[in-house]
Residue, then its C-alpha position, 0 to 999 in steps of 0.5 A: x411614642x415613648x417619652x425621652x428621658x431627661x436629666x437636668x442639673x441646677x447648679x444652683x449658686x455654686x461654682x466659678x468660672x475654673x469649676x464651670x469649665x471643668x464640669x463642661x469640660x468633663x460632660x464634653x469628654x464623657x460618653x453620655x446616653x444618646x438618648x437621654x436629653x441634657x440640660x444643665x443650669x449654671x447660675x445666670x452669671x456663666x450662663x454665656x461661658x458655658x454655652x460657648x463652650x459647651x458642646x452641641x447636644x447638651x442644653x443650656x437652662x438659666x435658673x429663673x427668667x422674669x415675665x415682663x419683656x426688656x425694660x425697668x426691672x434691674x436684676x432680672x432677666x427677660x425671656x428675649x435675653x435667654x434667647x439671645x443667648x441662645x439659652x433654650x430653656x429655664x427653671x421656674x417654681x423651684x422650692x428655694x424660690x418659692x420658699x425663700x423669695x415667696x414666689x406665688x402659684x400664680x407669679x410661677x405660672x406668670x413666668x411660665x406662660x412668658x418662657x413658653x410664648x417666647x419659645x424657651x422650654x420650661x422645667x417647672x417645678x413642684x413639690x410638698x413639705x414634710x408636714x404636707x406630706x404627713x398631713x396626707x396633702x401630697x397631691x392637693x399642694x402639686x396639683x395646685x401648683x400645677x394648676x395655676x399653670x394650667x390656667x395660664x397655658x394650653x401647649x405642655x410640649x415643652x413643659x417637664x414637669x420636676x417633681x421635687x418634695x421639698x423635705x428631700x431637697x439637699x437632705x440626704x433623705x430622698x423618697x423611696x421608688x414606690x413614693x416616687x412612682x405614686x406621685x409621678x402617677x398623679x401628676x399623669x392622671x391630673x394631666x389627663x383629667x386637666x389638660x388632655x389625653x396627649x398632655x398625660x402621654x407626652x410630659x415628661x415628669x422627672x424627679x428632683x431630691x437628694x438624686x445620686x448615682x447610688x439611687x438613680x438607678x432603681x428610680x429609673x426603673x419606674x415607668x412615670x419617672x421620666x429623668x431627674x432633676x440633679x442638684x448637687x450631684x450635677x456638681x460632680x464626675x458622677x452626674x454622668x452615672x445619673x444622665x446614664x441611669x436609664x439606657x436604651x428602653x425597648x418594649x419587646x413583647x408587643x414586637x415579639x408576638x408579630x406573625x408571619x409575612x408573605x416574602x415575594x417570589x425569588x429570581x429564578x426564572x429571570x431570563x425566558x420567563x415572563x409570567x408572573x413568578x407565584x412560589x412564596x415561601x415564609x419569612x418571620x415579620x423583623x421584631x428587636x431581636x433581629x434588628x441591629x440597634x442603629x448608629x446613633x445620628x446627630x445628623x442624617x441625610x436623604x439624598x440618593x441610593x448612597x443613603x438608602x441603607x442608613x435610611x431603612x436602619x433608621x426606619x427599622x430603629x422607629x420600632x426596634x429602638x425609638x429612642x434612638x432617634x432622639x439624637x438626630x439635631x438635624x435633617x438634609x432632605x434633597x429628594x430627586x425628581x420622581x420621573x422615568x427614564x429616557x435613555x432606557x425606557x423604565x419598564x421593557x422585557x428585561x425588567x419586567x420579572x423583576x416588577x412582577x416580583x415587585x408586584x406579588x410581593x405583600x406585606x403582613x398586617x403585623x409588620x411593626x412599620x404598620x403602626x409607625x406609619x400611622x403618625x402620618x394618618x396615611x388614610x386620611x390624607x388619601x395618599x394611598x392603602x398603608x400596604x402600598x405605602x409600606x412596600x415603597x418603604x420596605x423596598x431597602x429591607x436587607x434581604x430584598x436589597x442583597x437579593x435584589x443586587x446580587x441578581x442585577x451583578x450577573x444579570x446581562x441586561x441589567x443595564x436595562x432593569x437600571x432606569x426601573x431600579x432606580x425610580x423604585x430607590x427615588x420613591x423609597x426616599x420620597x415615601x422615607x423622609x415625611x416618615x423620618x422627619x415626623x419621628x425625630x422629635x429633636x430635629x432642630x436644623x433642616x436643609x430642604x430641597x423637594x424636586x416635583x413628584x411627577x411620576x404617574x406610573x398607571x392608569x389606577x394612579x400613583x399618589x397625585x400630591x408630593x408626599x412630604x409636601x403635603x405631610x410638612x403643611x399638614x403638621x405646620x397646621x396641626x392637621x397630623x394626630x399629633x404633633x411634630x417637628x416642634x424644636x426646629x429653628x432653622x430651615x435652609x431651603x435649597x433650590x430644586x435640583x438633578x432637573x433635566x433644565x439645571x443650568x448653575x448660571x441661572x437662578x433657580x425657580x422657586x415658590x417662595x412663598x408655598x416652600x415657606x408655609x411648610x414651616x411658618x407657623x411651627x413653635x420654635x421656628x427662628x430662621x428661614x435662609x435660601x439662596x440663588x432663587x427667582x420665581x419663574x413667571x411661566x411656573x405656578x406659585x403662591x402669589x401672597x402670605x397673609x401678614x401676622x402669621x409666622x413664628x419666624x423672627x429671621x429670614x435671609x435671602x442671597x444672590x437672587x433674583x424676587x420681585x419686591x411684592x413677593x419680598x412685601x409677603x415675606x416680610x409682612x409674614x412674621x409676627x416680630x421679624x428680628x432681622x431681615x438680608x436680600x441681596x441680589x445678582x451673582x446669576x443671570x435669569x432665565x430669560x434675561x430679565x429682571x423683577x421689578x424691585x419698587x424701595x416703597x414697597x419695601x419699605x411698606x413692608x419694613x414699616x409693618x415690622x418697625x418695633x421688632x426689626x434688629x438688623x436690616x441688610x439690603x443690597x439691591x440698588x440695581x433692581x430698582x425700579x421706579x415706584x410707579x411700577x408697583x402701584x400700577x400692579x396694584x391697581x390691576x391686583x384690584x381689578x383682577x380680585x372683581x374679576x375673580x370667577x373661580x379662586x386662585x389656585x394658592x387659596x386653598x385650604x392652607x391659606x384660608x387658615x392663615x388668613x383666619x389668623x391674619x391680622x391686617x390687609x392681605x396687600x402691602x399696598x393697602x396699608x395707609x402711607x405713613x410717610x413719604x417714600x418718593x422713591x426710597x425706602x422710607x424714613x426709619x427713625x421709628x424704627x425703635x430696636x434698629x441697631x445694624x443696618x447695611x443698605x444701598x444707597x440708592x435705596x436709602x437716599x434714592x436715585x440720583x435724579x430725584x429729590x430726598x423726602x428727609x434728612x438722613x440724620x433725622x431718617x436713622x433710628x437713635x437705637x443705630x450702632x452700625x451703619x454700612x452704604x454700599x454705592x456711595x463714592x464721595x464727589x459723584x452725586x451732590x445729594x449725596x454727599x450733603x446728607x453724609x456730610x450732614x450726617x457725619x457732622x451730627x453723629x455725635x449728637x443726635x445718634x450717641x450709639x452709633x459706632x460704626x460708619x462703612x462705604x463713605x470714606x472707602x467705597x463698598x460696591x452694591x453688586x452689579x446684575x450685569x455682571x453676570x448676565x449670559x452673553x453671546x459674541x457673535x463669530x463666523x456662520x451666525x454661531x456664538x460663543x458665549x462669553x466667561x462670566x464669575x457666576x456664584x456658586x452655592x455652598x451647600x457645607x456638611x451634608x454628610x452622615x454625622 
């Protein structure tokens, strides 16, 4: 896969808050390369004003970040603060830094591991002086340098590397093409020899030194310079000449040497004719000479037969015109079930010459889509031969589709060929999306909905397994050649849809658990959200996650309807959860019900997470169910694992490398009891970085019939700055009432920070699950009519093209 060109600009300690803006002023207005990645690094002091106003697309780096956490080190800046801020990468090793602070090899790669682990990309700097230079020591001084990194780090993904002798640095002076190009070369070979052979292909490595619009250019011509590290420059209008240096690269000759490809027979006999139609005649494989570059995408969908064209020009961009799927930032997958039809059956006579002439088709062996598909190392996966694979993917190519459709215009009968035409456009999609999603490297945002692949069309047998399904857990796991999908941060998963039993008043059924291990352990995941959803107890679904194995810091969950153990294994799944937002109700259950919801499971959970958690948001209080309810399902978890014969099905080979990576017990009830729960969730004075916390009363203080095992005022964590308590009407419950007053009394004095205080003198209601339940009045003759209930509706914002 080529390398992305990248153009950063250190701003170093220049500007003001007019000239920050002007300058993002004039990079939102510009028109600048697609793609080409952006990154530019205000002084520390503007790094929230250039962010906020900023455009999307464009990256934000500061120009240094410490390697200790949050604590006593006044004038820094924490890796947990950029993320905060939502500043995604930093500068480290600069020469100023190095020179003037005397930063060491080894502190450099100190705050180098520290960015990286707590996911903010780093452009790591290197470079010699002039008497290094001259004393032939060029490449022992960057490899030094490079090497104590090396010995800290052993993932380079987000590592560019900024090549940047020190005697060109504001000089005027910059190294010549050929200098460059040398160096740059021996950084590439290092990292071969040092790192591995994906570190050499992949790292970009960029020049820093005296870069301007007049040089940039020829620089850019050099196959191991990859961007530009822009100093002054970046100050300046002409900093879009540089991020423009290198437009589009294409490699044409490989492409243009591809030979012939077989087309299918035509459409003549369509009607009379039901033997197989033999003619072929020749058509020339698609190279970049005959494919219209594409639109360049922030945002794509995968939906239905209205995508497909768009689709198949992002499939014919993967080898005509790579780069330009580096502007894709986010990806709407929503893939229809696979599933014959019943109104017409799917194959009958009239759309039989049309899958005759589907079935004689073959694709060449130089078609170019042969090599894209092998990011999804098809083989071994046994999904199939690539051929198949590639006519399920060529099934939209331009000329077969325009073929294809001006037949089915003046065919009589092609409401018949309808039911066919359409489970080939579902297969295309389904066979599209792990491609696209594997390719688009800058990928950051998903929404994801993957209805059952069903469709069994033979006896030789269509692909058993759902193909992105098994594409998206083999990446989660590093199990592809390489890896992908590595900048992703927030995953919405949208309940299954277009099923034949879609009902928009009940929750949808949903494996929560096996839908979230497609993306729990990728590098940059921040967020899960997922609304609307239960698990269905007559469906297959993975029963627990083992704890300690997610990179996922936030997850929210909204008018649903889960059982608290499924809750426990998804908040136990993270290493460091930030923030945590269930609520319940606003649908009914398919079959009238409701799970269990047990405050102590719960708050075991919560206590696993207890020196991460932020913010807490629970609205449950009308699924609660006495505690006993979960300890007996306990007991009888214990008793089935004596009993197991043969595995679950969910412990496979996915969840036995989770569990290799797992620390502590699978179970939330095998945790010790560290304090008393008596129906609650549990004290939180330990919770040391709460500051938000909006809860039902109910789950707080417990059910107005039981005991309170503390005080809330020694329950809540000093750090509290917002407190919201939903159910809460002063005068109705006297336990209640004594530990808010109690509370409001000591605020000052025992939670300083807390500034906020909702739901106690105006009531905030928890949400009531009866009001949505599906009822039915009974009317003459035994029939019914069912009642008007305000059901929720998803919201599913902008899913268009973009």
């Amino acid at each position: 896969m080529p390398r992305q060109f990248f153009v950063g600009g250190n701003f170093k300690m220049n500007g003001n808050i007019d000239t920050i803006k002007s300058i993002v002023s004039h990079l939102n207005d510009a028109k600048c390369d697609s793609n080409t990645e952006v990154v530019i690094a205000p002084p520390a002091l503007y790094l929230l004003l250039t962010r906020e106003h900023l455009r999307s697309g464009i990256e934000v780096a500061a120009q240094n970040v410490f390697d200790k956490p949050n604590g006593a080190f006044t004038g820094e800046i924490s890796v947990a603060q950029l993320k905060d801020s939502n500043i995604t990468w930093t500068l480290l090793g600069h020469s100023e830094r190095r020179v003037i602070l005397q930063e060491s090899d080894s502190f450099v790669a100190q705050k180098t591991k520290a960015a990286l682990d707590g996911g903010i990309g780093v452009i790591l700097c290197c470079g010699e002086t002039l008497e290094q230079r001259e004393a032939g020591k060029t490449i022992e001084v960057v490899t030094a340098q490079l090497g104590a990194v090396a010995r800290e780090i052993k993932d380079w993904s987000k590592v560019v590397i900024a090549y940047e002798p020190i005697w060109a640095i504001g000089t005027g002076k910059v190294a010549s093409t050929e200098q460059a190009q040398e160096v740059h070369a021996s950084i590439r070979e290092w990292l071969g020899k040092e790192v591995g052979g994906e570190a050499k292909e992949a790292t970009r490595i960029i020049y820093g030194g005296s870069v301007s619009e007049k040089n940039c250019r020829e620089l850019a011509k050099e196959k191991d310079i990859d961007g530009f590290l822009v100093g002054g420059a970046s100050l300046k209008p002409a900093f879009v000449d540089i991020i423009n240096a290198r437009q589009s690269s294409v490699a044409t000759s490989s492409l243009r040497s591809f030979g012939a490809m077989s087309s299918p027979p035509s459409f003549d006999t369509l009607k009379g004719r039901q033997q197989p139609l033999a003619d072929e005649s020749a058509a020339q494989v698609p190279t970049v000479d005959t494919v219209t570059p594409p639109h360049n995408w922030i945002r794509i969908r995968i939906h239905n037969k209205d995508d497909h064209q768009h689709i198949y020009e992002l499939l014919e961009a993967s080898y005509s015109h790579p780069q330009a799927l580096n502007s894709v930032k986010e990806a709407i997958i929503k893939l229809a079930q696979v599933r014959e039809g019943s109104f017409f059956p799917t194959h009958n006579e009239h759309s039989k010459p049309y899958e005759d002439r589907e079935k004689a088709r073959t694709i060449s062996p130089t078609h170019p889509l042969h090599r894209t598909i092998k990011v999804l190392d098809p083989k071994v996966d046994k999904v199939g031969d690539e051929d198949r694979y590639l006519k399920h993917l060529t099934w939209n190519e331009p000329g077969l589709r325009a073929e294809r459709e001006a037949h089915l215009t003046a065919d009589p009968e092609r409401w018949h060929v309808a039911s066919y035409v359409s489970l080939q456009g579902a297969l295309f999609a389904h066979h599209a999306a792990p491609l696209l999603l594997m390719l688009c490297e800058n990928i950051e945002s998903l929404t994801y909905s993957a209805s059952p692949y069903s469709y069994m069309p033979d006896d030789g047998g269509e692909y058993t397994q759902h193909i992105l399904l098994r594409t998206l857990l083999r990446n989660n796991n590093g199990q592809l050649p390489d890896k992908h999908l590595q900048r992703l941060r927030h995953v919405r998963i949208l309940p299954e849809h277009d099923l034949w039993y879609d009902d928009d008043r009940t929750y949808s059924h949903m494996d929560v658990l096996g839908q979230v291990r497609l993306f729990h352990r990728l590098p940059g995941i921040e967020s899960i959200a997922m609304d609307g959803i239960e698990i269905h107890g007559g469906a297959d679904y993975q029963e627990f996650m083992p704890p300690a194995t997610s990179n996922i810091r936030t997850i929210r969950i909204g008018h649903s309807m889960l059982a608290s153990d499924i809750l426990a294994s998804l908040i136990r799944m993270p290493k460091q959860l930030e923030e945590f937002a269930y609520s319940v109700g606003g649908r009914d259950t398919r079959d009238g019900g409701h799970d269990m919801f047990s405050a102590r499971t719960i708050g075991k959970a919560l206590g696993d997470q207890r020196e991460s958690l932020r913010v807490l948001d629970i609205d449950a209080d009308d699924q609660l169910t006495d505690d006993r309810h979960d300890i007996e399902s306990h007991e009888e978890f214990l008793e089935q694992r004596k009993d197991y014969i043969d595995d679950p099905y969910w412990y496979d080979e996915w969840f036995k490398l989770d569990e290799e990576a797992s620390t502590g017990p699978l179970h939330v009830h095998d945790l010790p009891d560290t304090r008393v729960y008596d129906n609650t969730i549990g004290s939180l004075h330990d919770f040391a970085k709460l500051s938000e916390l909006s809860i039902g009363v109910k789950l707080l203080l417990g059910p107005p019939e039981s005991s309170t095992p503390f005080r809330l005022v020694d329950a809540l964590p000093q750090s509290l700055e917002y407190l919201l308590i939903r159910g809460y009407t002063r005068g109705k419950v006297a336990k209640y009432d004594e530990a808010i007053d109690e509370l409001i009394a000591l605020r000052a004095e025992r939670l300083p920070v807390l500034r906020e205080i909702q739901g106690v003198e105006e009531s905030i209601p928890s949400t009531e699950i009866e009001a949505t339940r599906r009822r039915w009045s009974p009317v003459r003759y035994g029939e019914g009519e069912e009642e008007e209930a305000d059901y929720w509706k998803l919201e599913e914002g902008d899913q268009s093209w973009a």
